[in-house]
Every structure is written in C-alpha cells, then in structure tokens.
C-alpha positions as CSV (number, residue, x, y, z in Angstrom):
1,X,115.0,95.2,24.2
2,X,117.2,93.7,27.0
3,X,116.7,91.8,30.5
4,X,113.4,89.9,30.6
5,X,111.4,89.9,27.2
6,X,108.2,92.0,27.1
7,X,105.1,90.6,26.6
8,X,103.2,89.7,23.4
9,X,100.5,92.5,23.0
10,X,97.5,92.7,21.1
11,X,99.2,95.0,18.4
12,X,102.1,92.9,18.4
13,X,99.8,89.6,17.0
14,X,97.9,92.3,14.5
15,X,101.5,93.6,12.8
16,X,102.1,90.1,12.3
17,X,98.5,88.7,11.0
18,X,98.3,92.1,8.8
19,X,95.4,92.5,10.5
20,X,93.6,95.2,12.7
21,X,93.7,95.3,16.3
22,X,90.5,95.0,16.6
23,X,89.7,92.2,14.5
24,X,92.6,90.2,16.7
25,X,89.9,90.9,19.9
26,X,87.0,89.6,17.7
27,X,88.8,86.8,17.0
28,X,90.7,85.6,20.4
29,X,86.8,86.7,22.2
30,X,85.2,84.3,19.7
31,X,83.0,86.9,18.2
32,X,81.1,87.5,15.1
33,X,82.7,89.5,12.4
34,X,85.9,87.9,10.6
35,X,86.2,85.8,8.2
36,X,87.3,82.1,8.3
37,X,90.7,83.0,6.8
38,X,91.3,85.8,9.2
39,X,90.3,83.7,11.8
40,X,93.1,80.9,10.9
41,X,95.8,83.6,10.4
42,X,94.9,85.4,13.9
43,X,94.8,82.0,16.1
44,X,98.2,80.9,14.4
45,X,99.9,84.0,14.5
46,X,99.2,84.5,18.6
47,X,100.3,81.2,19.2
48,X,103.6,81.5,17.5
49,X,104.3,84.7,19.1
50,X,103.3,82.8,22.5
51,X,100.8,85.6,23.4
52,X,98.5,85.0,26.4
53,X,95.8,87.6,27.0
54,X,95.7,90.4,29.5
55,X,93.5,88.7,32.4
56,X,93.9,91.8,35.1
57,X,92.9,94.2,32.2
58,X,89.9,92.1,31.2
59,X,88.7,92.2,34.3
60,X,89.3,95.5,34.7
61,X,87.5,96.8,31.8
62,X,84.5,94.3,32.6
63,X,84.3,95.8,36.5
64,X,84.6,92.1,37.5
65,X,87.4,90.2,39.2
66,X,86.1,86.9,39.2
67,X,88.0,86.5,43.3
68,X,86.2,84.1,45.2
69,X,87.5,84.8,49.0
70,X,88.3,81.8,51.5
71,X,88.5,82.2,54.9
72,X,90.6,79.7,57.0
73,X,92.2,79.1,59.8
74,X,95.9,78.2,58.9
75,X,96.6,75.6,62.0
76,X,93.9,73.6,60.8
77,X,94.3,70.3,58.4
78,X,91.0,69.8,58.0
79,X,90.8,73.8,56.8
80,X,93.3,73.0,54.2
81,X,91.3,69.8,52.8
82,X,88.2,72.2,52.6
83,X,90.3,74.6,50.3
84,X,92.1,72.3,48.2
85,X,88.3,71.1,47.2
86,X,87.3,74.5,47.2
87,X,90.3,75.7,44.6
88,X,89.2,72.8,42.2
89,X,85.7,73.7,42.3
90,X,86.5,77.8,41.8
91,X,88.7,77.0,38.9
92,X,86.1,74.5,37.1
93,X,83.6,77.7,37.5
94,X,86.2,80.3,36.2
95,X,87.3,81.8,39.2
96,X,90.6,81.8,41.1
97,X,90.7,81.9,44.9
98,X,92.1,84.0,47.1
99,X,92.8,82.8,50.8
100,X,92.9,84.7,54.1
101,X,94.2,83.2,57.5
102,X,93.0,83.1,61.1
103,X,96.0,82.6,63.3
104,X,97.3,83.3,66.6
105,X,97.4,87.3,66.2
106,X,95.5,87.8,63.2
107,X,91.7,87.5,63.7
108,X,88.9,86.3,61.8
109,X,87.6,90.3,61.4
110,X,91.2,91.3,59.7
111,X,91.1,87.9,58.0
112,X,87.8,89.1,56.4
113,X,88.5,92.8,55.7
114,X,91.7,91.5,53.8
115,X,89.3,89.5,51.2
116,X,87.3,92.6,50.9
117,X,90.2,94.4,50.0
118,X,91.2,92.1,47.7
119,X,87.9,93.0,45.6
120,X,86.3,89.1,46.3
121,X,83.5,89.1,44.6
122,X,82.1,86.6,47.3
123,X,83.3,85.2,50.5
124,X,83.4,81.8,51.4
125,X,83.9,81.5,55.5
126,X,85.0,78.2,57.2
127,X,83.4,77.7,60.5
128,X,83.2,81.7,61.5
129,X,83.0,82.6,65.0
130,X,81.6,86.0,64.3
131,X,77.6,86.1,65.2
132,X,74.5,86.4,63.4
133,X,74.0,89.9,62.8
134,X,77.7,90.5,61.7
135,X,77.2,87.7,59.1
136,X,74.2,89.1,57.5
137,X,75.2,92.4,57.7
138,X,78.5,91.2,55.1
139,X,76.0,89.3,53.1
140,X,74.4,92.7,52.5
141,X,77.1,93.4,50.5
142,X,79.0,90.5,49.3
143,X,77.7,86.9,48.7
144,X,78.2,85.0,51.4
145,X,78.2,80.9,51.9
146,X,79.4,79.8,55.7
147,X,80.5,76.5,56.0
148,X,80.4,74.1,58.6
149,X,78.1,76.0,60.6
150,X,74.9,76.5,61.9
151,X,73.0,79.8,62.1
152,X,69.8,80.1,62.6
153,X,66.7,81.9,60.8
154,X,68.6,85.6,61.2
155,X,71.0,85.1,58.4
156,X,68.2,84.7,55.9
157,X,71.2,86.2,53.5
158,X,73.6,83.9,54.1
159,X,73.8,80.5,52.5
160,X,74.7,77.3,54.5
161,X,76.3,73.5,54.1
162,X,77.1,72.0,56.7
163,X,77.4,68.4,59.0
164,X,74.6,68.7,61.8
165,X,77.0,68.5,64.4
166,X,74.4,67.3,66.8
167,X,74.3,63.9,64.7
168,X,78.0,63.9,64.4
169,X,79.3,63.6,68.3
170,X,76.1,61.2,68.5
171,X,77.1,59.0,65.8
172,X,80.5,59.1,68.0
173,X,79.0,57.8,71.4
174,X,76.7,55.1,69.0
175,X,80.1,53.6,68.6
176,X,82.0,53.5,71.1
177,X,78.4,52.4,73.0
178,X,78.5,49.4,70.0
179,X,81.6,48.4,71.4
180,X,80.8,48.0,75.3
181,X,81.0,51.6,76.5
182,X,79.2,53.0,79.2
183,X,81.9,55.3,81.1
184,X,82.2,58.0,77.9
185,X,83.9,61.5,78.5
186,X,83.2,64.7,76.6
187,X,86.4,67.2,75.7
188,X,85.1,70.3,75.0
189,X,86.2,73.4,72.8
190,X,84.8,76.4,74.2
191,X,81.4,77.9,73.6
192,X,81.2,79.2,70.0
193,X,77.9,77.3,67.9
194,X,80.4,74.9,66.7
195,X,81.6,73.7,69.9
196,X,77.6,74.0,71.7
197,X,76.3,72.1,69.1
198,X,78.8,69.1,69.2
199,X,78.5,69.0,72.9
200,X,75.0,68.9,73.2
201,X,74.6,66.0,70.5
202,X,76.8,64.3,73.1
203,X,75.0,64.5,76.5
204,X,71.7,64.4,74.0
205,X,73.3,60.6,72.7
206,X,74.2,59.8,76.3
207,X,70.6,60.2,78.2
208,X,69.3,58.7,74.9
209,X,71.0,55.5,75.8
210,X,70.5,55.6,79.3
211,X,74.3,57.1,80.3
212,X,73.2,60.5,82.1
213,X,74.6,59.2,85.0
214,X,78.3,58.7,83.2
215,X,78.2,62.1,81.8
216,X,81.3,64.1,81.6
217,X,82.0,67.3,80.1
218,X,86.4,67.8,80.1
219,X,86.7,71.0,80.0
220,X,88.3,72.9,76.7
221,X,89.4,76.3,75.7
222,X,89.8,75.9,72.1
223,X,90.2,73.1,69.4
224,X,93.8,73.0,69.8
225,X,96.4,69.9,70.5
226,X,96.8,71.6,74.2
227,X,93.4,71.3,75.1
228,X,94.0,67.2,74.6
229,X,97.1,67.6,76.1
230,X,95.8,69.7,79.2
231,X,92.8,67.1,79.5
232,X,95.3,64.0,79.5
233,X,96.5,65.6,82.7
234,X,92.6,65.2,84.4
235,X,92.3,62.3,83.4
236,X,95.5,60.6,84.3
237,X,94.3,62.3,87.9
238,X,91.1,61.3,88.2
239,X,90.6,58.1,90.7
240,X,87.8,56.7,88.2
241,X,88.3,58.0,84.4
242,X,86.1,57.1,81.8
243,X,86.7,54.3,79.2
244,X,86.4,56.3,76.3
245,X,86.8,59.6,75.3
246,X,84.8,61.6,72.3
247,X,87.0,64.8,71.4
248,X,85.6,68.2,70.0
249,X,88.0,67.5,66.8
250,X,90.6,65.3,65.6
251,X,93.4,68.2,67.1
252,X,92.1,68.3,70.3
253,X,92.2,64.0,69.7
254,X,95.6,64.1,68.4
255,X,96.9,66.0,71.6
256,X,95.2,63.6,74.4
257,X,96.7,60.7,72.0
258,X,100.2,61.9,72.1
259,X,99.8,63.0,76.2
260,X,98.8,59.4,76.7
261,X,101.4,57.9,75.0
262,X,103.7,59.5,76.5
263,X,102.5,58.6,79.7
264,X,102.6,55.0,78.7
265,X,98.7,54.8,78.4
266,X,97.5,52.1,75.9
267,X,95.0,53.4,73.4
268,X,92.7,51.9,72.9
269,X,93.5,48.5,75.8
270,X,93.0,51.2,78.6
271,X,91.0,54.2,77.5
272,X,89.4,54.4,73.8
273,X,89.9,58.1,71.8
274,X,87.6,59.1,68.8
275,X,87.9,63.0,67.2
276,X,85.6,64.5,64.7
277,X,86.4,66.3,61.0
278,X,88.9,62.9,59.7
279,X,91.1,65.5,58.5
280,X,94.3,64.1,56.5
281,X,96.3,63.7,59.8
282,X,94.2,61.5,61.7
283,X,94.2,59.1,58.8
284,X,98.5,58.7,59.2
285,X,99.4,54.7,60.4
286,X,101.2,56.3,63.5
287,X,97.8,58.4,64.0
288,X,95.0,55.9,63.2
289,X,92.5,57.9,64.7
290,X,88.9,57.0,65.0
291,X,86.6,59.8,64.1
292,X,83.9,61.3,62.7
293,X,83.9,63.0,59.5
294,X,82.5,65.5,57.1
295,X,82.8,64.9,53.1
296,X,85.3,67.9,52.1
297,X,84.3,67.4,48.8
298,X,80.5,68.0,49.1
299,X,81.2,70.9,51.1
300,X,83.5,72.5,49.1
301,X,81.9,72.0,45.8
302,X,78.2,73.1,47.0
303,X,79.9,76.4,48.9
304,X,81.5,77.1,45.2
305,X,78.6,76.3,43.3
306,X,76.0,78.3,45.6
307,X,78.1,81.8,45.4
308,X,78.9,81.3,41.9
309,X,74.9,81.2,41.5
310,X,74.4,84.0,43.1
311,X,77.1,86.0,41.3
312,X,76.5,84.7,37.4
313,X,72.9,83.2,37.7
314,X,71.4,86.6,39.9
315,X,69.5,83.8,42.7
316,X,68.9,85.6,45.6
317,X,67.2,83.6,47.6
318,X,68.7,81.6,50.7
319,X,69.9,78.1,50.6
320,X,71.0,75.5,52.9
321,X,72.8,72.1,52.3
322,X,72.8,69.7,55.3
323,X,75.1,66.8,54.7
324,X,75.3,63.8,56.5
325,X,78.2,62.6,59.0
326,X,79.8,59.7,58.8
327,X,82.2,57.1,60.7
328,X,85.6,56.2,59.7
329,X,86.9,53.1,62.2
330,X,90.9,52.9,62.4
331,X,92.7,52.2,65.5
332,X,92.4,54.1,68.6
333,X,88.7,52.3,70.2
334,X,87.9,49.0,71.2
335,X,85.6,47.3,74.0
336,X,86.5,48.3,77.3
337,X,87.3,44.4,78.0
338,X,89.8,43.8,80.6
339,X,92.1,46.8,81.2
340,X,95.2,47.7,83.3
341,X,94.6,50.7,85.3
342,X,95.7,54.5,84.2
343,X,98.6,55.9,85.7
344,X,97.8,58.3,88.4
345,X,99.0,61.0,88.6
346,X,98.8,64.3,90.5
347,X,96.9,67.0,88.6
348,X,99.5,69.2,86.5
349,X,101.9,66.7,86.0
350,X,103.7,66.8,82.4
C-alpha cells in the first residue's frame, strides 16, 4: 500500500496472533473467555503491530459518544481557566470535551445548538444569559450544569455551582473599607443575573457600613475592556470622583486601569481599582490587579463530576454547589491617604 500507512485492524492483530477475531475483542475489552496463553499472544501481538482501537466505532456501536459540551465565551480569560479545569476533570472521567464559543457575531443560542449537534451527551454552560425557562426546557433533554450563576427554584432540572456574587462585590467594598475608604464607585455590566447580583451585593455592602450616601453606580454595557475604558472618561470628568473603584470583572478593571494610566492617573496613590473573577491576566506584574475570585478548580471539577452522575450513575435529582469567594491583594488599592487630584477632563475626552 502507498502514501500514508493504513491502520492496524482487528483482523490484522488476529492473522498475526492465529487467533480469531473475536477472541482479539475479548481479549483487548478484558472479557471472560480466553485463555491465559491467548491472552499474552493477543496483548503482544497488538502492541507490535502498534494497533490502537477504533474509539468513533465503539461509540458508535454502544449509541454513546462520551462528548461533554462547554460553552464559553472566547474573549474571556477567566472562561479559558474554567475550561482548562474542566478538560482535566472530563478526561479523568473518560470523556473528551468539546467547546463552543460566544463571540461578537456568534451568540450564545448558536453556541448551544452547535454542541447539540455535536451529539454532547451533556452541556456544561459558563455564565449563560439565556433565562429560566429556556435553561430547563434544554435540561429536558440533555443534562445540564450552569456555572457561575444563579437561577432560581424554576430550573429544578438544571444543576448549579457557583460564587454567590452578592458576597463577592461585598467582600470587595469590606476591603477597600479596611483600608480607609468611604467614597467607593460601582462599574456596572449591564442587567443579566450575573451583573444584578454583583451590583446589589455592592450598594447591599455599602448601606451596611453606613456609605448609602457615597453610593455610585458607573454605568456599563457589558463586561468588556471598553466599559473601563468609557468609565475612565466619567471619572476623569467628574468634579468629586470616588477614591476607589469596585469593577463588574477583572476586564472591565483591566480597561479603567489602562485608561488611567494613560491619563497619568496613579493607581492606587490617587484612586484604588479592584475587579472580580482573578482570572490569569489580572495576576501579570504589569497588571497586579486586586480582585475577587472564584476557585476554577472547584467549579470546574464539581460541573464535571455532577453531569457525569447524571449520565453514568442515572441521579436525577437537582443539585447545587455554592462556593465561597475569596480575596486576592496585589497592587492596584491602598488607603485613600493624601492624594493629588485627578486630571479633569471634559467628558469624551480619549
């Protein structure tokens, strides 16, 4: 045969053993039937020949495909940690992942319909925007785990680990309170759960402490770098900003960072910044971001572990994993102190 070399089949390792065929399938599926002889002769004979069993046929023939779908959003770091735990997790459990991205033109509905199509035999979905109903309508047919989000009593079918984001933006104004801070700003993301819930634990943490007065909400489309860039812009306009600044995520964190910079603000001598997620990039030396996280590992490994129960143990029955946030301290807040004032400037300057 020329060009590439075909591969090793079943009846290729049974010529060479002398063997039948299907004695080489009891023997490389570990079952009962051959002898101990037979056995040795099979195993050595399909290693010399380098053969490596059909997995797609396997699969096929068994009606499973052993696909555990991820949903992601591709622009987002912290995304990417959550898979990379997820991928080590599906392969201990004997499954291989499959991954689907939100971006700018593809949304989170084709995202989905591509893992269906894909034959997933469950769905693992990172922060989804899609509501209620829609969720547990899919887990109707697919085992579902959402991470990273709360739902509510109406997915009863869909199981859940998350960070209470309510504790996590509050665990946020705790510290930059610790430090001296009374003045402390809000950038929000828009109005999905996600984004609700982390603002509320905010303006809950501030009339906790006695700061409704110093409440304020930035305003925020998304949980991009442009909505931190776009509210560097308020702020360097703003006759009286706030001393610190608490930031939907660690993009929207990196973008008022890098705005602020490059308007010669001193972070954190003149206005403190803290993000949320402690995804890979805010831990850089030239980032050094202060911010709240969520243990990637934990939530990768429990979304695993929860659909592969449902697919090889038969639970039906909901479940829910809440998982605590916690603070990771680098460089970007300090006490208010002494500061030189912001540069003003007029609203919509670069």
């Amino acid at each position: 045969m020329t060009g590439a070399a075909r591969r090793v089949r079943l009846d290729d390792v049974a010529s060479a053993a002398g063997v039948s065929t299907a004695s080489v399938s009891l023997v490389l599926r570990n079952a009962p039937g051959p002898s101990a002889e037979t056995r040795r002769r099979v195993l050595e004979t399909a290693q010399r020949l380098g053969y490596r069993p059909d997995r797609a046929a396997s699969l096929l023939a068994s009606r499973r495909s052993r696909l555990i779908g991820l949903l992601i959003d591709v622009r987002s770091p912290f995304h990417a940690e959550v898979a990379e735990q997820v991928l080590d997790r599906a392969e201990r459990r004997g499954y291989d992942l499959v991954l689907s991205t939100i971006t700018r033109r593809r949304g989170e509905d084709r995202a989905v319909e591509t893992l269906l199509d894909s034959r997933c035999e469950g769905l693992l979905l990172i922060g989804p925007d899609a509501p209620v109903p829609r969720l547990a309508a899919l887990a109707a047919s697919v085992p579902v785990v959402v991470l990273c989000r709360r739902l509510g009593e109406d997915a009863d079918g869909v199981d859940v680990v998350r960070v209470p984001d309510t504790d996590g933006t509050a665990l946020a104004v705790d510290h930059l309170h610790g430090l001296g801070h009374t003045d402390i700003a809000y950038l929000d993301a828009g109005t999905g759960t996600i984004a609700q819930d982390r603002r509320e634990g905010y303006l809950g943490a501030m009339r906790a402490r006695g700061l409704g007065a110093s409440i304020r909400v930035l305003p925020g489309a998304d949980g991009t770098e442009t909505t931190g860039i776009d509210a560097a812009r308020d702020l360097l306009a703003a006759d009286t900003p706030p001393t610190a600044v608490v930031a939907f995520n660690d993009r929207c964190a990196v973008g008022l960072l890098d705005a602020l910079q490059r308007a010669g603000v001193d972070v954190p001598g003149a206005i403190s910044v803290m993000g949320y997620d402690d995804d890979p990039l805010s831990r850089m030396a030239h980032v050094n971001l202060t911010t709240v996280g969520q243990d990637t590992r934990a939530l990768g490994e429990w979304a695993v572990d929860a659909v592969v129960e449902r697919l090889d143990g038969g639970r039906a029955g909901h479940r829910e994993e809440i998982l605590a946030p916690y603070l990771a301290v680098r460089g970007t807040t300090g006490p208010p102190g002494h500061r030189p004032a912001l540069p003003h400037r007029p609203a919509g300057t670069p």
